[in-house]
N, C-alpha and C positions, 0 to 999 in steps of 0.2 A: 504801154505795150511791152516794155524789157522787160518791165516784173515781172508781167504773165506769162512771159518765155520762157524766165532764172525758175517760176514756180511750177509750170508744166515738165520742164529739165529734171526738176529736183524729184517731183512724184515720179518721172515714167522711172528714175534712177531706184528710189527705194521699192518701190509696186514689186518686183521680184521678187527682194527680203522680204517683205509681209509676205508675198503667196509661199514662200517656200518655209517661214516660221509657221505658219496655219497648216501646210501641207504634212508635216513631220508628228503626226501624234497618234497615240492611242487611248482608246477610251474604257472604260470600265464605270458601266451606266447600273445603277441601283435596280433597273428592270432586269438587266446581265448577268444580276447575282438569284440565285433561288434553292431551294433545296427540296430533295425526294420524295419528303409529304408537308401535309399541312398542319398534322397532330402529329407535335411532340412525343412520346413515352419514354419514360426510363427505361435505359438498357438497350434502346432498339437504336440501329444503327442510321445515321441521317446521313446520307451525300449528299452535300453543297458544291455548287457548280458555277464557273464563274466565266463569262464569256466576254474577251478582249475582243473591240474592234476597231478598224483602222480609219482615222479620216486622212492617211497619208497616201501619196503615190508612190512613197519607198517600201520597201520590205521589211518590217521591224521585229526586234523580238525586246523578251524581257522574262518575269518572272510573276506568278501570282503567288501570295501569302495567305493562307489563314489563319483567323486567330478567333479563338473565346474568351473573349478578357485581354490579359496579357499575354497568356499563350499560347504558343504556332501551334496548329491544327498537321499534323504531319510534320512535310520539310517543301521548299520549293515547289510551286511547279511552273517549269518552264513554257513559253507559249510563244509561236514564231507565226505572226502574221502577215502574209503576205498582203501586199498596197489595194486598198480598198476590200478587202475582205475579212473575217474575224476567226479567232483560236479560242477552243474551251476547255479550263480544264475543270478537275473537281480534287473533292478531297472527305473521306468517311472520317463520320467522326459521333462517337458514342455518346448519346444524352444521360445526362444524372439531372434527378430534378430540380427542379431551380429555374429561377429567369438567365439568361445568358444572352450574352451583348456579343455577336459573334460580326468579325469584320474580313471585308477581301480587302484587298491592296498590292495594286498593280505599282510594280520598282521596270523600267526602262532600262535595256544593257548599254544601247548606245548613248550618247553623252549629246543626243539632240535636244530641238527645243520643245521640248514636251510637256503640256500643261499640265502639271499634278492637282489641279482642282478637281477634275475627272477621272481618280485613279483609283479612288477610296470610297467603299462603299462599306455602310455599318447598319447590322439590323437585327433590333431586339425579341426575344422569342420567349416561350415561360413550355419547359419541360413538366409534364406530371408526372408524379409518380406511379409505379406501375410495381411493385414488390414480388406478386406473383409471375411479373413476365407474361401475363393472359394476353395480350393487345388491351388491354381494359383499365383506364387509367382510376385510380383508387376512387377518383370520388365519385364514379361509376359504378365500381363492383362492391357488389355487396358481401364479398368476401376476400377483402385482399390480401391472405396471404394462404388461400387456396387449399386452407387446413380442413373444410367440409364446416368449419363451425361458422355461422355468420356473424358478421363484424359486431352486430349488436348484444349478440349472444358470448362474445369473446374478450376476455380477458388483456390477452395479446393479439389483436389485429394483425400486427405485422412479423409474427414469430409464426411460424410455422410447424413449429415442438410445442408451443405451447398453447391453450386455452382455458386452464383454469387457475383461479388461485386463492382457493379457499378463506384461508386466512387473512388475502388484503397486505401479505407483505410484502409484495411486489416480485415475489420468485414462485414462479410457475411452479402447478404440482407435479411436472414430472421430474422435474429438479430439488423441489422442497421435499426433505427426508423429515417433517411434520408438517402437513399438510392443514390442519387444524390448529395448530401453535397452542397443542397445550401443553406440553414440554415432555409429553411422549414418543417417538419415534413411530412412524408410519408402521414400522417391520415387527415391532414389540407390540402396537395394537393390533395389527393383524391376526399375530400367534395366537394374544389373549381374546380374540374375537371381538374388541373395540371397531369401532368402526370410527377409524381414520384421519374421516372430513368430519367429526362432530367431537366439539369440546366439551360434550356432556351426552355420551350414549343411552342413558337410560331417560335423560331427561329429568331428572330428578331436583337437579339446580344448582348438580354438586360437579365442580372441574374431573373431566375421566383423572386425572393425574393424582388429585386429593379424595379420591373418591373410592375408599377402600368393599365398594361392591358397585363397579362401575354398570353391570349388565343387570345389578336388580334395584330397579325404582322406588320398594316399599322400604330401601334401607338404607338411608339416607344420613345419619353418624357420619358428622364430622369428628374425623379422628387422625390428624395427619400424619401422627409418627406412628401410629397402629399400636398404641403401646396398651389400648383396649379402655381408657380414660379419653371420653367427648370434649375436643380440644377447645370449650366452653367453662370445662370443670379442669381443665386442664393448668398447671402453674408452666407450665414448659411444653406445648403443643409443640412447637418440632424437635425435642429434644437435643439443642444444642448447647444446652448447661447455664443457660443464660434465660432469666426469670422472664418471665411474659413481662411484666412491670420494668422491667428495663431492656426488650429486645424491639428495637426496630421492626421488626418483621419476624414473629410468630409462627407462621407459615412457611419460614425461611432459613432450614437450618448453619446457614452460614459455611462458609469456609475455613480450612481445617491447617492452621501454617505450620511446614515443616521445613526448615532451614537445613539442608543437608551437610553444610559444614559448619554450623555453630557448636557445635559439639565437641569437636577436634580442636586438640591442644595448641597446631601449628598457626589456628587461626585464635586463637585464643591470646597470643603474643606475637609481636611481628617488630621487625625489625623499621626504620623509618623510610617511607617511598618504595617498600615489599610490595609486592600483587597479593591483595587476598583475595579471595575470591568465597562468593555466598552465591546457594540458587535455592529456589522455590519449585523448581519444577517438579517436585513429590507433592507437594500441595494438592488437598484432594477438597472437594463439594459435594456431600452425601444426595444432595438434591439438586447438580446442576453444575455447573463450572465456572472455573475461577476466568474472569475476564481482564482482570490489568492486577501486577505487582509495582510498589513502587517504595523506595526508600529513601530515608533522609537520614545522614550522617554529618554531624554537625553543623548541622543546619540547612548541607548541601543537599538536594533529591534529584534523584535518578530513577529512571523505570526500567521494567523488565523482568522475568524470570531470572537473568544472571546478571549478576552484581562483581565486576572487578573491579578493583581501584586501589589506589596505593597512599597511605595515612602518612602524615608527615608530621602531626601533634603528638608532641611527646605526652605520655600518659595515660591516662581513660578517653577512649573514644566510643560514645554511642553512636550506636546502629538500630534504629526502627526501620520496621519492614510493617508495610500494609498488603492486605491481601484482598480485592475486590471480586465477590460471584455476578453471576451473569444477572442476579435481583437486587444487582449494587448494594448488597451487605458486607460490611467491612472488617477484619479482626486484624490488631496490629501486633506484633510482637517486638520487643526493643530489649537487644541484649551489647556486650561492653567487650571492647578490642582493647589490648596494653599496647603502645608501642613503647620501647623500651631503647634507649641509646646503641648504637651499636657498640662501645667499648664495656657496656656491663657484661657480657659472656667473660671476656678477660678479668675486670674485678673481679668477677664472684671468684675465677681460679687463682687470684694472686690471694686473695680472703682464705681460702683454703689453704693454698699452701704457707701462708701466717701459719694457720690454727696449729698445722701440721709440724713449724718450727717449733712454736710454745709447748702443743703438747711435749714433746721429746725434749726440751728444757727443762719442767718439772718434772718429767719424769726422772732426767737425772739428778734433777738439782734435790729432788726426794730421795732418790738413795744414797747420796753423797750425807745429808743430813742423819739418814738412819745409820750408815757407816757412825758416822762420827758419835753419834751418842751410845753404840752397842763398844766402842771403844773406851767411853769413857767408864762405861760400866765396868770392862774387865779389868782394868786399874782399880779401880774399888775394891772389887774380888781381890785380888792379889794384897794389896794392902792390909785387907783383914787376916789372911789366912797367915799374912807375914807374922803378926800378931799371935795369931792365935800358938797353941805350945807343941811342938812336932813327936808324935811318940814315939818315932822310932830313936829321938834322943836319946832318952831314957833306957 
């Protein structure tokens, strides 16, 4: 019978703490959370809405959170619920498409006992895209990008400048300045009355580009360089100096290298660790453009139009330069740098002014010796004439 007393004692004693730990909470129930529609769209605005309510008989407040992912949806929003009744708030937030994991999450300001099992609610969604902004999510509309062309008719679906692309090279014709990729310009076929989208206007079977009578069909001569020889009977069809029997590409007059400082003297001798400097940028492609330069100096290679660099081997340095056109045909050119010590400036002027001592040494050491023999002569003379008999003696 004491037991049951110390144990009735003991419950009527905690029975308070429990109803008043149970009484203290807020809840934030999975139904409590929802949002503006049911269809997702890119671009269109969704408010999600989140409704705290109380099973306290105190007055509580706190904060709701949202998030897509890892990131807050806005900033706070605060919510003050009074005992037995509930606070909502929301929060707008712009779809991009994709699936998105979007969560509420009620944080409590007072430091009660509040069950956080009930405070976090998370719910997965799948946004479509929507490109034109029509309400009409793409895999809907039969034109999503609202261009008038339909999607199956279009090129670029989701470009709106563009819809066609002749060529297949992946840049729209109103951007592609050859729209036919036969390597004549849209504005040059226009002028000459080519027509543009077709890499063989007459139809003939010959490319408009090599087709020296693009607009008439019954004249069909291949003749690439027009040099009036059928590039059949031809030893040099693109006339680039280089024999059909040894040109990669016939059809292809190649690239034209011109080194704008190989020529000049200062690049011609350098002193050691000098900046020289070499470019290509005159480099010209009778039929096309030059697509990559690239050079190797002994041994070392570099790219580029412009070549500086500073030599440190004393003596002959080669320098090959390649030159690649846009039909990957290649011409190399390889010419030779001195570098030269930097005390040779100085020898060669002390070598000078040697020469400049010795000359002026012979020269006098030769008129000392001509002296000397036009003297020994005039003793001679005197000599004899001593000899000889004086007439005025007589």
């Amino acid at each position: 019978m004491g037991s049951f007393r110390v144990g009735i004692t003991i419950s009527a004693l905690l029975f308070p703490l429990l109803a008043f730990a149970a009484q203290d909470d807020l809840v934030l129930s999975p139904a409590n959370v929802r949002f503006s529609t049911n269809t997702f769209l890119e671009g269109k605005i969704v408010r999600i809405y989140a409704t705290v309510t109380s099973a306290s008989d105190n007055d509580l407040r706190g904060v709701v959170k949202f998030f897509d992912g890892k990131e807050q949806i806005k900033g706070d929003q605060p919510v003050s619920v009074l005992a037995g009744r509930d606070d909502s708030v929301f929060a707008d937030w712009i779809a991009e498409p994709g699936d998105h994991t979007l969560k509420a999450l009620f944080v409590p300001f007072e430091n009660y006992n509040d069950d956080p099992s009930n405070n976090y609610v998370e719910k997965t969604i799948t946004v479509f895209a929507d490109t034109d902004r029509d309400g009409k999510a793409n895999k809907d509309d039969p034109d999503d990008d609202n261009d008038g062309v339909l999607d199956e008719a279009d090129a670029f679906p989701l470009n709106k400048n563009e819809s066609l692309d002749t060529d297949g090279d992946t840049l729209g014709n109103n951007k592609d300045e050859d729209d036919d990729n036969d390597g004549v310009l849209d504005i040059e076929e226009i002028k000459a009355g080519i027509d543009p989208l077709k890499l063989d206007t007459d139809g003939d079977g010959v490319n408009d580009k090599n087709d020296p009578y693009p607009l008439d069909p019954t004249r069909t001569t291949l003749d690439y360089d027009r040099d009036g020889t059928k590039d059949a009977q031809d030893s040099d069809a693109d006339n680039d100096g280089i024999p059909k029997t040894q040109d990669t590409n016939d059809t292809n007059a190649g690239p034209t290298i011109i080194v704008t400082s190989e020529g000049k003297s200062p690049q011609r001798l350098v002193f050691p660790n000098e900046i020289a400097t070499f470019e290509t940028t005159t480099s010209t492609d009778p039929d096309g453009k030059i697509a990559k330069t690239e050079w190797n100096i002994n041994g070392k290679k570099f790219s580029g139009e412009k070549l500086q660099t500073a030599l440190d081997k004393p003596g002959k340095n080669t320098i090959e330069v390649t030159v690649t056109d846009d039909k990957n045909e290649s011409r190399t050119n390889t010419f030779s740098i001195w570098v030269i010590p930097a005390w040779t400036p100085w020898a060669f002027i002390v070598l000078i002014f040697l020469l400049f001592i010795l000359a002026i040494f012979f020269v006098f050491s030769y008129s000392k010796r001509r002296r000397s023999r036009w003297e020994r002569v005039h003793a001679t003379l005197d000599t004899i004439l001593k000899w000889l008999p004086n007439p005025k003696k007589k």
